[in-house]
Z-matrix of the N, CA and C atoms (Angstrom, degrees):
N
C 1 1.449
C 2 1.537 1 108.18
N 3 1.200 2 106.42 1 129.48
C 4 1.913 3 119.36 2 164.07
C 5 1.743 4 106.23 3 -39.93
N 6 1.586 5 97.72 4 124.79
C 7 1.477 6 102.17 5 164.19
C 8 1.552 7 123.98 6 -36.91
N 9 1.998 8 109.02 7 -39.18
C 10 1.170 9 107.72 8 -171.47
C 11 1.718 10 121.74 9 -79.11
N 12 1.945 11 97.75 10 -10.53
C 13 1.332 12 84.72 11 171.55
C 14 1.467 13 123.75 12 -75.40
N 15 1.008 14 98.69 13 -29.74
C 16 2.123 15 112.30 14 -175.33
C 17 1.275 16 104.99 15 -59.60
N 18 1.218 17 126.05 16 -15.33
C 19 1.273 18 119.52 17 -162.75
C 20 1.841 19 92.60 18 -117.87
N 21 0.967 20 127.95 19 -20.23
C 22 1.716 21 135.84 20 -171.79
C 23 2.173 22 85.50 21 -95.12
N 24 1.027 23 126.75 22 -32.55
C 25 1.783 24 119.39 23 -170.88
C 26 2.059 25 99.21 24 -93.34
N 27 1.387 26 117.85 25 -11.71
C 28 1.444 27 113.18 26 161.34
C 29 0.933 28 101.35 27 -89.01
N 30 1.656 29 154.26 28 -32.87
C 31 1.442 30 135.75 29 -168.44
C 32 1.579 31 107.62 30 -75.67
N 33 1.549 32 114.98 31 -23.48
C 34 1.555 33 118.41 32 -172.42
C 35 1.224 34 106.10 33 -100.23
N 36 1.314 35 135.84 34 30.17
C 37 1.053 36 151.31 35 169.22
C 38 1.799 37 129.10 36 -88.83
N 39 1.127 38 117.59 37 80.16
C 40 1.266 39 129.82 38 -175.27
C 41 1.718 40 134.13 39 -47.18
N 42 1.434 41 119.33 40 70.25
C 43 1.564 42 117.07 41 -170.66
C 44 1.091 43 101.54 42 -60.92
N 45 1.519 44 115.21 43 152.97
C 46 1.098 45 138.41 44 169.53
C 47 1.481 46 129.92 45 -126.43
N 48 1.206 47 124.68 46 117.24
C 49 1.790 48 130.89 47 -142.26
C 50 1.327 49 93.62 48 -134.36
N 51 1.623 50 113.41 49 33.19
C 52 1.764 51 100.16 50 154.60
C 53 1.676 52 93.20 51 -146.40
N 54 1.082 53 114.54 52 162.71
C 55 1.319 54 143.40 53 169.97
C 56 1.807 55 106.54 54 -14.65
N 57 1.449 56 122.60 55 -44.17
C 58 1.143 57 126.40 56 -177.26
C 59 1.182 58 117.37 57 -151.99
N 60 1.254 59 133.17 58 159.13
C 61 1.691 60 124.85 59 171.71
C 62 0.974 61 112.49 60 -61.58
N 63 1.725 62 143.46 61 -44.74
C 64 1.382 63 126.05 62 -96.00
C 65 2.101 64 76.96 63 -164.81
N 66 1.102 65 124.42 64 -44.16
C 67 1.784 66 118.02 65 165.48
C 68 1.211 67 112.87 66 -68.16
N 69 1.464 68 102.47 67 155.65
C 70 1.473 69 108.12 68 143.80
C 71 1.461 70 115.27 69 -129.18
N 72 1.901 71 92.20 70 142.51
C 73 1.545 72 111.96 71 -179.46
C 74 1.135 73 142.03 72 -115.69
N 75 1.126 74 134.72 73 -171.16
C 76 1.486 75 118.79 74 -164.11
C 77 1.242 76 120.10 75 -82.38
N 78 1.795 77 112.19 76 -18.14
C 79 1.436 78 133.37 77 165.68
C 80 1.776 79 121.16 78 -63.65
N 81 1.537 80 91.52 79 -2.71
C 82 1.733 81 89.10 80 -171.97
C 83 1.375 82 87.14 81 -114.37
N 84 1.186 83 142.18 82 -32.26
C 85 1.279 84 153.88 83 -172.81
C 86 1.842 85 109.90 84 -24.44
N 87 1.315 86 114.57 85 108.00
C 88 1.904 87 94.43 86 171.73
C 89 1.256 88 148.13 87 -103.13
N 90 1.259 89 136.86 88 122.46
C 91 1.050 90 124.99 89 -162.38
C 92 1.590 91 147.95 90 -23.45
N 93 1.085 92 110.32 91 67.79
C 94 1.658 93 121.94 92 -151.68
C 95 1.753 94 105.93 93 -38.19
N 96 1.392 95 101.42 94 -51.39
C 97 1.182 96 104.25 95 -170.26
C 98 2.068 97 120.92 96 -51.88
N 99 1.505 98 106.63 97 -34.83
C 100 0.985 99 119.30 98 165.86
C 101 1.725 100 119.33 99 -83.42
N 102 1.005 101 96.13 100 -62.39
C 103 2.002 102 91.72 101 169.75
C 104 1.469 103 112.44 102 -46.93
N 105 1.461 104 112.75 103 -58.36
C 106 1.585 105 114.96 104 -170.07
C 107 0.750 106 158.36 105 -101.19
N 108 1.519 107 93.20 106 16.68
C 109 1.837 108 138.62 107 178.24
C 110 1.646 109 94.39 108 -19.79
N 111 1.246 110 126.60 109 124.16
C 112 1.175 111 107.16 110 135.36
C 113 1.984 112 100.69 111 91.44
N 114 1.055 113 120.05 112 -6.41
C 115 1.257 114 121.47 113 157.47
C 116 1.566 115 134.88 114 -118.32
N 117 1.435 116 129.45 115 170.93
C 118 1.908 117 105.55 116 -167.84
C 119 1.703 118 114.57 117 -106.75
N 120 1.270 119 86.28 118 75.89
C 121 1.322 120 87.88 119 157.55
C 122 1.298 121 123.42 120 -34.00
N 123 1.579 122 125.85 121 136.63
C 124 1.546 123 110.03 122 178.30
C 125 1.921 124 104.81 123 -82.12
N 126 0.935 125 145.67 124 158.84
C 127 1.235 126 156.43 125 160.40
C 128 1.590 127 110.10 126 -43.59
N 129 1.271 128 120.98 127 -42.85
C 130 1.335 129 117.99 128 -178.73
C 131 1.584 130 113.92 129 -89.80
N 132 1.193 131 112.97 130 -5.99
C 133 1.554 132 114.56 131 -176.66
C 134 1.460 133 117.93 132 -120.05
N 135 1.539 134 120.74 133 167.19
C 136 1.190 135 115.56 134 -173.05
C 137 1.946 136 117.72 135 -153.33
N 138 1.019 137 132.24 136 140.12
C 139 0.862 138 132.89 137 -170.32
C 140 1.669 139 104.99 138 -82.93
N 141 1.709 140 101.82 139 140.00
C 142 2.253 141 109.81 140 -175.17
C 143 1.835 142 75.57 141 -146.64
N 144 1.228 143 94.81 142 149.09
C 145 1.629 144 129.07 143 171.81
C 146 1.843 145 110.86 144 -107.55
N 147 1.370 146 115.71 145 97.70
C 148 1.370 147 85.55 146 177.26
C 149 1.766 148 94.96 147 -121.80
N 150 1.699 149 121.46 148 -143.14
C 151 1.411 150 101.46 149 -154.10
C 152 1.859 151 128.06 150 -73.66
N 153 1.755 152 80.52 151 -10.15
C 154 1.697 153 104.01 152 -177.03
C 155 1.643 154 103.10 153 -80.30
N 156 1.125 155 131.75 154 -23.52
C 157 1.281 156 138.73 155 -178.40
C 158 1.238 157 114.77 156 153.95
N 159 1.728 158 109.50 157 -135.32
C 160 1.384 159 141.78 158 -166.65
C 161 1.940 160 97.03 159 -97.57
N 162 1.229 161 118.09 160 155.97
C 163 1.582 162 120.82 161 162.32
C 164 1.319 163 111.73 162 163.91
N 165 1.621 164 96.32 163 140.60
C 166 1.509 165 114.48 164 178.85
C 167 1.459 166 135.10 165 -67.04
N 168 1.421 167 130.52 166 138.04
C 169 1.399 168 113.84 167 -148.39
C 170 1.619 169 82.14 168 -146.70
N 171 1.674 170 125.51 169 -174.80
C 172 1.002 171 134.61 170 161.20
C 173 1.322 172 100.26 171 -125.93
N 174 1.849 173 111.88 172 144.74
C 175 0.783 174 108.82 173 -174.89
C 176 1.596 175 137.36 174 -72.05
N 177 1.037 176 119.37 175 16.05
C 178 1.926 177 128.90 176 -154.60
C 179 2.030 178 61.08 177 -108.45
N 180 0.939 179 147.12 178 -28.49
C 181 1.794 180 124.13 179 -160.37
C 182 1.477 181 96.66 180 -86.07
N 183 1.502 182 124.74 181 2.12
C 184 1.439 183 100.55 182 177.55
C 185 1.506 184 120.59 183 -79.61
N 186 1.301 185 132.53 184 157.33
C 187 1.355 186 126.33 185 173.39
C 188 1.509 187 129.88 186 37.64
N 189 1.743 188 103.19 187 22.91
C 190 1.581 189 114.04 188 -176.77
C 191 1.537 190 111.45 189 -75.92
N 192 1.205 191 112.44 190 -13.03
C 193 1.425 192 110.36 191 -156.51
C 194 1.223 193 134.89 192 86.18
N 195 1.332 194 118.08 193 -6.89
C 196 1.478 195 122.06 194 -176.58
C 197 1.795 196 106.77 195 -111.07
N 198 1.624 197 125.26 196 168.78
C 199 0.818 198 99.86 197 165.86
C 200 1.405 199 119.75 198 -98.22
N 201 1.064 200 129.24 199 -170.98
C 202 1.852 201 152.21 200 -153.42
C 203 1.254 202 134.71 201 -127.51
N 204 1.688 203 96.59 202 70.75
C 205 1.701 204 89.06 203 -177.13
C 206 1.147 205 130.60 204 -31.23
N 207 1.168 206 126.07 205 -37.19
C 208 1.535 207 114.01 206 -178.64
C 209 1.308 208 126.61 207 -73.77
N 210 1.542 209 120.36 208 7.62
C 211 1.015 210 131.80 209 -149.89
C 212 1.964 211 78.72 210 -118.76
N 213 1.282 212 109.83 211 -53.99
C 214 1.634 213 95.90 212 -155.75
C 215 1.562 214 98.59 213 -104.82
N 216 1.828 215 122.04 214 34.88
C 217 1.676 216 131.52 215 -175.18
C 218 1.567 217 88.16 216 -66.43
N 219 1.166 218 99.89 217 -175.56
C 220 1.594 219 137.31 218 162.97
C 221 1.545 220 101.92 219 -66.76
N 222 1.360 221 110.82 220 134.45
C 223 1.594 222 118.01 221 178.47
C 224 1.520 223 108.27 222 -42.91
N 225 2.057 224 101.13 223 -40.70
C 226 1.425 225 95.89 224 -161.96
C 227 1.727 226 106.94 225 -74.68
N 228 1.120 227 114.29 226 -24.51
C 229 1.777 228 107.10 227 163.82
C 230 0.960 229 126.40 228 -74.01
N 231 1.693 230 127.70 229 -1.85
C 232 1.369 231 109.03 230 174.82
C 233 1.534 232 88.12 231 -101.41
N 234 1.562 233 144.71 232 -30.41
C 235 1.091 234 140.37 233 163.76
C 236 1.619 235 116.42 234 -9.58
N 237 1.570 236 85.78 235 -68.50
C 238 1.728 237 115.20 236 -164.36
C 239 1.435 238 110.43 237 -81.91
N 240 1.300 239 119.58 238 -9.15
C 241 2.053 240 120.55 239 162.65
C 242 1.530 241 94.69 240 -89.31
N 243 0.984 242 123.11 241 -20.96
C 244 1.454 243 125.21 242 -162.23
C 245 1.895 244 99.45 243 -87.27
N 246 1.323 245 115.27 244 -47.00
C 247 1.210 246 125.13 245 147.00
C 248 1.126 247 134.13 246 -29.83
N 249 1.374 248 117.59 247 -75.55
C 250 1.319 249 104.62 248 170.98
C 251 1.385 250 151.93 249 -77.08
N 252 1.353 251 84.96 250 17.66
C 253 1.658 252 97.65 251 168.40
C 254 1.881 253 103.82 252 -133.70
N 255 0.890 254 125.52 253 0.03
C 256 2.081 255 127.26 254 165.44
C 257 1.838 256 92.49 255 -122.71
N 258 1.558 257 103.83 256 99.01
C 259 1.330 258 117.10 257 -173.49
C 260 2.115 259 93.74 258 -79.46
N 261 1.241 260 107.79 259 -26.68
C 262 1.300 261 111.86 260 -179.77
C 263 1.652 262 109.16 261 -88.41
N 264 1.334 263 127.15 262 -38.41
C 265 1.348 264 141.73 263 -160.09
C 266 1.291 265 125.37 264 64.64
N 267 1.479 266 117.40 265 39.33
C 268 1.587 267 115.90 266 -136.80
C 269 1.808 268 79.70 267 -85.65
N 270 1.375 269 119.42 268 -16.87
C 271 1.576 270 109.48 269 -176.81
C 272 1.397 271 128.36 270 -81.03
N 273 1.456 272 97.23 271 10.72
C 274 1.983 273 107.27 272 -179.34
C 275 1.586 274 87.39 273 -108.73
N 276 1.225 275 137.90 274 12.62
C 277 1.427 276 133.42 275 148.72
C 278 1.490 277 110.01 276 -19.50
């Protein structure tokens, strides 16, 4: 194999800095009270940060064991849950 491929298959290489790829847990979980001062959270849902950013989850998906669509959507759906509840977005800072 070409030097340049070995070095082009580590850049596309995806780390992962929570507990699992594909869950979400209580360790990614964010501080609502500080992030979401002041906006409506729905009651059943909750905001987790994992390496792609910020995104909306419900809470029965934490620490279930399974994984979490909302966790591995299309940027533009976690964009747009992320939307409708940060009318400013001041948390994709």
């Amino acid at each position: 194999m070409p030097p340049n491929n070995k070095r082009k298959e580590r850049e596309n290489v995806r780390v992962i800095t929570t507990p699992s790829a594909y869950g979400s847990h209580s360790s990614m979980i964010v501080n609502i009270e500080e992030e979401a001062k002041g906006h409506n959270v729905p009651k059943d849902k909750i905001i987790c940060q994992d390496e792609k950013g910020f995104y909306v989850t419900y809470k029965n998906r934490i620490d279930n064991g399974l994984s979490d669509p909302c966790r591995y959507a299309c940027p533009l759906c976690r964009f747009t849950n992320l939307n409708i509840i940060f009318s400013d977005l001041k948390i994709l800072d």
